[in-house]
C-alpha positions in Angstrom: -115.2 -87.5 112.6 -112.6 -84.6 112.5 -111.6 -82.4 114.8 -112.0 -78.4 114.0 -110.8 -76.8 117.4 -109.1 -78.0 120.4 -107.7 -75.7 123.6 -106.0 -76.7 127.1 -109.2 -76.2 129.9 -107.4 -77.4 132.9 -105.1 -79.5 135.3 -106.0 -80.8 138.3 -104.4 -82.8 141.4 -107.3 -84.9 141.7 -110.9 -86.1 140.4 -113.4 -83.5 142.7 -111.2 -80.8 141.5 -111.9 -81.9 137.5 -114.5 -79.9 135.4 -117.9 -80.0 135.9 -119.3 -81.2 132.8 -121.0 -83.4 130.7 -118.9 -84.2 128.4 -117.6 -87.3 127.3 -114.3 -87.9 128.4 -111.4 -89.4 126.4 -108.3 -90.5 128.6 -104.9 -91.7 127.7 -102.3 -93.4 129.8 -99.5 -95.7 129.5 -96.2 -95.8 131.0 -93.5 -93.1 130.9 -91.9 -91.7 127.5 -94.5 -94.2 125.6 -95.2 -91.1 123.5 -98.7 -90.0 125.0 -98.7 -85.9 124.4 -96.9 -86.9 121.0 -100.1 -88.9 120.2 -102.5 -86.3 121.4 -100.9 -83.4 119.3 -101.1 -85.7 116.3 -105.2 -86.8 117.2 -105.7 -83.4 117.6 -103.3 -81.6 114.6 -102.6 -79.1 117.6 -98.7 -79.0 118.0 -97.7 -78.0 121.9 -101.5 -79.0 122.8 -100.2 -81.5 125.1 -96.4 -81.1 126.3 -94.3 -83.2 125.3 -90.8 -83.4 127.5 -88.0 -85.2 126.8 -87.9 -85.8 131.4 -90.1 -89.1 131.5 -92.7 -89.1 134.4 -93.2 -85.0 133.8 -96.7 -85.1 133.9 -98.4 -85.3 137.3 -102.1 -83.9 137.0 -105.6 -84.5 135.6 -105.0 -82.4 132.2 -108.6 -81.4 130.3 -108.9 -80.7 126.9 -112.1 -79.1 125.3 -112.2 -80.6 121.8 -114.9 -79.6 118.8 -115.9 -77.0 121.6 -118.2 -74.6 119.3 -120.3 -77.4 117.9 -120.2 -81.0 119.9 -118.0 -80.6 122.4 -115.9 -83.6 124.0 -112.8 -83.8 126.6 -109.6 -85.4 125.7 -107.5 -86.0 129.2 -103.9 -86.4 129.8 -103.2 -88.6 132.6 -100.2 -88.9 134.5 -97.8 -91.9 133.1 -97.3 -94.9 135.7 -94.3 -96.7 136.2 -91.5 -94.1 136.3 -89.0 -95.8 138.4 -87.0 -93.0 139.4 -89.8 -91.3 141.2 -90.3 -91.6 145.1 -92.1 -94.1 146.3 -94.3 -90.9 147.8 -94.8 -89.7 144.5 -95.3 -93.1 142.9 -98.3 -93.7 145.2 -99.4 -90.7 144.7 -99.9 -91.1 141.1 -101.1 -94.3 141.2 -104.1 -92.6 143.3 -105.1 -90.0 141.3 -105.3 -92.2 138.4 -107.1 -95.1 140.3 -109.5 -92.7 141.7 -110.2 -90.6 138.3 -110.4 -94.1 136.2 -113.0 -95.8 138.5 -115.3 -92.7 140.1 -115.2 -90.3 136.7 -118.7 -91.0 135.2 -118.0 -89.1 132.4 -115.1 -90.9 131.4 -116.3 -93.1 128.0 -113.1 -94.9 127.2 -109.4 -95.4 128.3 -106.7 -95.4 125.5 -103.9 -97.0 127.1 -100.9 -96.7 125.3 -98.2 -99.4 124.7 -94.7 -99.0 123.2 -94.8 -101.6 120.0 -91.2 -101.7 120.4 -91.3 -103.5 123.5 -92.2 -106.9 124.3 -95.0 -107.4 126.9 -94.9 -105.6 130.2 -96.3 -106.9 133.5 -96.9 -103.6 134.7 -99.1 -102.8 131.7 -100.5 -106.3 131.9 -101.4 -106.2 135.3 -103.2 -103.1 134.6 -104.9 -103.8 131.6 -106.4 -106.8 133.9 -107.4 -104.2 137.0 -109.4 -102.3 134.1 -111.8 -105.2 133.5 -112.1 -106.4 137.2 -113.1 -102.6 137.7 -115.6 -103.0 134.1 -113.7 -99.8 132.7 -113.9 -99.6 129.1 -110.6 -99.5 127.8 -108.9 -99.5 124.2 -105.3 -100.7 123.5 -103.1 -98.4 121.4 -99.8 -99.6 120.6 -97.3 -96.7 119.4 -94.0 -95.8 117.5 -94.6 -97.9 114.8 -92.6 -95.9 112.4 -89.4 -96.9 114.9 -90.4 -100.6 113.2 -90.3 -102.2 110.0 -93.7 -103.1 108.6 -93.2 -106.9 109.5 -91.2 -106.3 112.6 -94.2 -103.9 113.4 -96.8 -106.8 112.9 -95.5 -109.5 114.8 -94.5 -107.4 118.0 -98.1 -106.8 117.9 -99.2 -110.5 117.5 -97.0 -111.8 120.0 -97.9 -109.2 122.4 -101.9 -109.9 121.9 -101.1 -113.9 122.0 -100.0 -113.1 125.5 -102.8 -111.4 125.8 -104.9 -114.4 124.7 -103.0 -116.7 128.0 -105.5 -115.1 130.3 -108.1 -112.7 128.1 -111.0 -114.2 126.5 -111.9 -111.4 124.4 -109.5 -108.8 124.1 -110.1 -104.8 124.2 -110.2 -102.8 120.8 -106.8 -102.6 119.1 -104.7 -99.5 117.4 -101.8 -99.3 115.7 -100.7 -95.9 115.6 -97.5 -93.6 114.7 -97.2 -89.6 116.1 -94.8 -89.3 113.4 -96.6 -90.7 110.4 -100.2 -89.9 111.3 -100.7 -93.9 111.4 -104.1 -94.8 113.1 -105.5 -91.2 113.5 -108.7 -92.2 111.4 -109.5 -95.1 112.8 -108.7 -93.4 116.6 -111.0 -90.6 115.9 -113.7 -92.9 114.1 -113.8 -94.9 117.2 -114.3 -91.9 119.3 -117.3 -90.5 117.0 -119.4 -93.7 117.8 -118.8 -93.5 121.5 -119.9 -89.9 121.4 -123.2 -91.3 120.6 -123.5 -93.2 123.8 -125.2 -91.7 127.0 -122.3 -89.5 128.5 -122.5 -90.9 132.2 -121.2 -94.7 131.9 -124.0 -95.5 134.6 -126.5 -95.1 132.3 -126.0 -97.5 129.8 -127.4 -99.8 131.8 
């Protein structure tokens, strides 16, 4: 699948105030700074798309994107990053609602990217998440980033080790990327993925 058009739709500070659509939905998340508009611009070959900010935590709203709109349209969305530990407790909670309540009542949404830094060695905040996701039965991808800030090797065994954690309480894992903004690692097989989950019925409730 490629993508031929792509244009901002809208922000909003909650769920009820997202598009009315039917659309499949697309969202990314992941901690602060772990390079999530970097990786939309490059999914999307649409520089400035998504805003990218050198503040960590910047983005704080439902962001919409209408991709392939002319011919089969789909939603890419921008969700706000968690775990920015300079933010107010307020604020924190805040976030952590409007994600909580867009990930489990958003019908439309077909699959969570969340994003992890390859550079990094496991996180319990992204662990922990990760582990809400399948209590909640949200499908969800893993797509580790910045793998052009790695060597090849260095690159492959962060990963390894990171999914052999994963193995200590997971008996199947999610679906896996490796991805770089920088070097267009990944895109393909990103885009691929998305292309045969556009085929599914839009409203997860239906699958059944």
């Amino acid at each position: 699948m490629e993508i031929n058009s792509s244009r901002f739709l809208s922000s909003a500070p909650s769920t009820t105030l997202c598009p009315d659509s039917k659309m499949h939905e697309y969202a990314f998340i992941g901690r602060s700074n772990v390079g999530k508009s970097s990786l939309i611009n490059m999914l999307t070959r649409h520089n400035g798309l998504a805003m990218t900010s050198s503040t960590p935590g910047k983005t704080m709203l439902i962001n919409h994107f209408i991709i392939n709109e002319e011919s089969q349209p789909w939603m890419i969305v921008d969700l706000p990053g968690y775990g920015y530990a300079k933010r107010s407790k307020a604020d924190r909670d805040r976030i952590r609602a409007i994600i909580e309540d867009y990930i489990v009542n958003r019908p439309q949404l077909t699959c969570l990217f969340v994003l992890i830094d390859s550079r990094h060695k496991p996180q319990a905040i992204d662990l922990e998440f990760m582990e809400w996701l399948a209590t909640e039965g949200v499908p969800f991808a893993m797509v580790f980033t910045k793998l052009d800030k790695l060597t090849p090797t260095a690159g492959k065994k962060s990963i390894e080790l990171y999914l052999e954690k994963m193995k200590e309480s997971w008996e199947e894992l999610p679906p896996v990327f490796r991805t770089s903004s920088n070097d267009k690692r990944g895109r393909n097989e990103l885009l691929e993925y998305i292309g045969e989950l556009n085929t599914l019925p839009v409203d997860r409730s239906e699958e059944a």
